[in-house]
C-alpha positions in Angstrom: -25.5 54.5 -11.3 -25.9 52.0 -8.2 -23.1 52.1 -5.1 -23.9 48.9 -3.0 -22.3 46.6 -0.7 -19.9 43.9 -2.5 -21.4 40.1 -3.0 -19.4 37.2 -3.6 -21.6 37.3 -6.9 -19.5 40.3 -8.1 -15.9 38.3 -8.3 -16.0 37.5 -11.4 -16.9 40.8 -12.8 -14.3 42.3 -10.7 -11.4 40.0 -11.8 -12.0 40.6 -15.2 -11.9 44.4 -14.8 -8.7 44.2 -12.3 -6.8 42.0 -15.7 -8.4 44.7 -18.5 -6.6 47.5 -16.4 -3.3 45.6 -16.6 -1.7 46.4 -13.3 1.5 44.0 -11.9 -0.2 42.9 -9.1 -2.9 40.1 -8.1 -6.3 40.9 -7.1 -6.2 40.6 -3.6 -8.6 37.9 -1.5 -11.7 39.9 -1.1 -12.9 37.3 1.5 -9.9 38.5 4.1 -11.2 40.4 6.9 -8.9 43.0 6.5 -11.1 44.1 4.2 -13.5 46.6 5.9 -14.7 48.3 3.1 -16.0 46.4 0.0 -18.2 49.3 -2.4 -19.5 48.1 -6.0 -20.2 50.7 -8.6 -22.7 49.2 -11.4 -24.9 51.0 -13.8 -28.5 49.3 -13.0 -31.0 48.9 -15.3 -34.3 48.3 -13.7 -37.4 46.2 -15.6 -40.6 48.5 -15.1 -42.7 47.0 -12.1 -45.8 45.1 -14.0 -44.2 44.7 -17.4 -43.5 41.0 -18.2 -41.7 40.7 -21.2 -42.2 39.1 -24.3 -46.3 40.5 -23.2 -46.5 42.3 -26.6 -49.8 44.1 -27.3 -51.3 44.8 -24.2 -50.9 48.6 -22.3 -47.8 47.0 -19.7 -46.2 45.5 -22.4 -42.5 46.5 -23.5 -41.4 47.8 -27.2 -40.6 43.8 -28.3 -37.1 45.1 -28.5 -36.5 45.6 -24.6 -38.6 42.7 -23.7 -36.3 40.3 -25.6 -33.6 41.9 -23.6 -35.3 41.3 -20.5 -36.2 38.0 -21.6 -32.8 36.9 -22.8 -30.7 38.4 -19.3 -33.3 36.3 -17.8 -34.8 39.2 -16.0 -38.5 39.2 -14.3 -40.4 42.8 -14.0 -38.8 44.7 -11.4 -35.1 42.8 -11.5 -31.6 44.3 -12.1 -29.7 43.8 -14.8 -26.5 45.2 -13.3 -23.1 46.0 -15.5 -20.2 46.2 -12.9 -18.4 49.4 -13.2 -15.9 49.0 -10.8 -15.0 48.8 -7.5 -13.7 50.8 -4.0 -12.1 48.3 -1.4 -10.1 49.2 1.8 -7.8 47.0 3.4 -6.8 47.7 6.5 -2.7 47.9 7.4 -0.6 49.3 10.0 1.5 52.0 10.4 4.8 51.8 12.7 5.8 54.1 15.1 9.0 53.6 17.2 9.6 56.0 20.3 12.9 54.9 21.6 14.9 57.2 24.3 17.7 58.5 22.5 19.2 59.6 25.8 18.8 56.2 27.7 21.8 53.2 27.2 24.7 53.4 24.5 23.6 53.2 20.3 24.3 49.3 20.5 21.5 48.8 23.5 19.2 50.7 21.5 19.5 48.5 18.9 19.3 45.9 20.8 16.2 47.2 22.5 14.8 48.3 18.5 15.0 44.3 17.7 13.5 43.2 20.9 10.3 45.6 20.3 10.6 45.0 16.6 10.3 41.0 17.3 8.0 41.4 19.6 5.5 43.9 17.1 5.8 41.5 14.4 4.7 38.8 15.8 1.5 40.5 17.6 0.7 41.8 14.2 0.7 38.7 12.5 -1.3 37.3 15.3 -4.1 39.8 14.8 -3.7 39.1 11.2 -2.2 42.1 9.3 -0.7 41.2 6.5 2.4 44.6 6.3 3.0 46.9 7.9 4.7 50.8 7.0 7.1 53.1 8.0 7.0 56.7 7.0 10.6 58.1 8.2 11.7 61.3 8.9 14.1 62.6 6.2 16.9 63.5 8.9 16.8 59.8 9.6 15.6 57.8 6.3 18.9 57.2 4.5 20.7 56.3 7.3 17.8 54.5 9.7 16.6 53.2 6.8 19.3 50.9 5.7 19.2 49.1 9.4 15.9 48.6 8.8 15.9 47.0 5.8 18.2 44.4 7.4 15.1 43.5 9.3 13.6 43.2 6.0 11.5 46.0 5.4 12.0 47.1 2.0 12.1 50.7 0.3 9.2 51.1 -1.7 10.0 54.0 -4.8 7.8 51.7 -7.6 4.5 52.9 -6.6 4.0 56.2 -4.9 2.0 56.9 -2.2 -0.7 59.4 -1.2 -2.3 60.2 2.0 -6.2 61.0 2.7 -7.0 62.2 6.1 -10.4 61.8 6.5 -12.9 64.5 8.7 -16.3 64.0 9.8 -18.9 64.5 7.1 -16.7 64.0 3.9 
């Protein structure tokens, strides 16, 4: 078993794993930026330093059997023949926070205010080049906060549920 950095290389492999698990969403462009981590799981095989195959009869030959398999992935001694296992990739997203005053101006200024810093926070996302962005809400506020947001056009997401992983220093 072999974790490495992904290569363009690996595409392929990975596209035809993402269809064989049969998930409702696209594979996502693994060129983006966004993606900061890109980790390939293969299992590697590894030719024997100083074997060549197809050298049958001599002491760093192969059994003919794993020299034609050498031979046939087109391998040379010391080359990987690598099956692609799967995949861990990390996009990176954003995660809203609004801090308004809830003693400062009447409920209509607030919302007024809400649209101006929610106008303003889109577009500066976008222009660093997030792609979404999430809002965890409180329960005391989510039904009712929630449906003024979604005239913004966030939407409620129950299809696929999320978990966190906080993440410590030497895990």
């Amino acid at each position: 078993m072999l974790i490495r950095e992904y290569h363009e290389s690996d595409l392929l492999a990975l596209r035809a794993i993402h269809a064989a698990q049969g998930f409702d969403y696209a594979l996502p462009d693994l060129s983006n930026p966004l993606f900061v981590t890109k980790l390939v799981l293969s299992d590697a095989n590894v030719a024997p330093p100083g074997a060549c195959p197809g050298e049958v009869g001599t002491a760093a030959s192969l059994p003919l059997e794993e020299a034609s398999a050498l031979r046939d992935a087109g391998l040379k001694p010391g080359a990987t023949q690598e099956k692609i296992l799967g995949a861990a990739l990390l996009r990176l997203t954003a995660e809203a926070y609004l801090l308004l005053d809830p003693r400062a101006g009447t409920p209509r200024e607030r919302w007024q205010w809400l649209l101006a810093l929610h106008a303003a926070a889109e577009r500066d996302a976008w222009q660093r080049g997030l792609e979404d962005v999430h809002a965890w809400l409180p329960p005391p506020i989510a039904k009712k906060f929630g449906k003024r947001i979604a005239r913004l056009g966030w939407l409620r997401d129950d299809v696929w549920t999320p978990y966190c992983k906080r993440l410590r220093e030497g895990k």
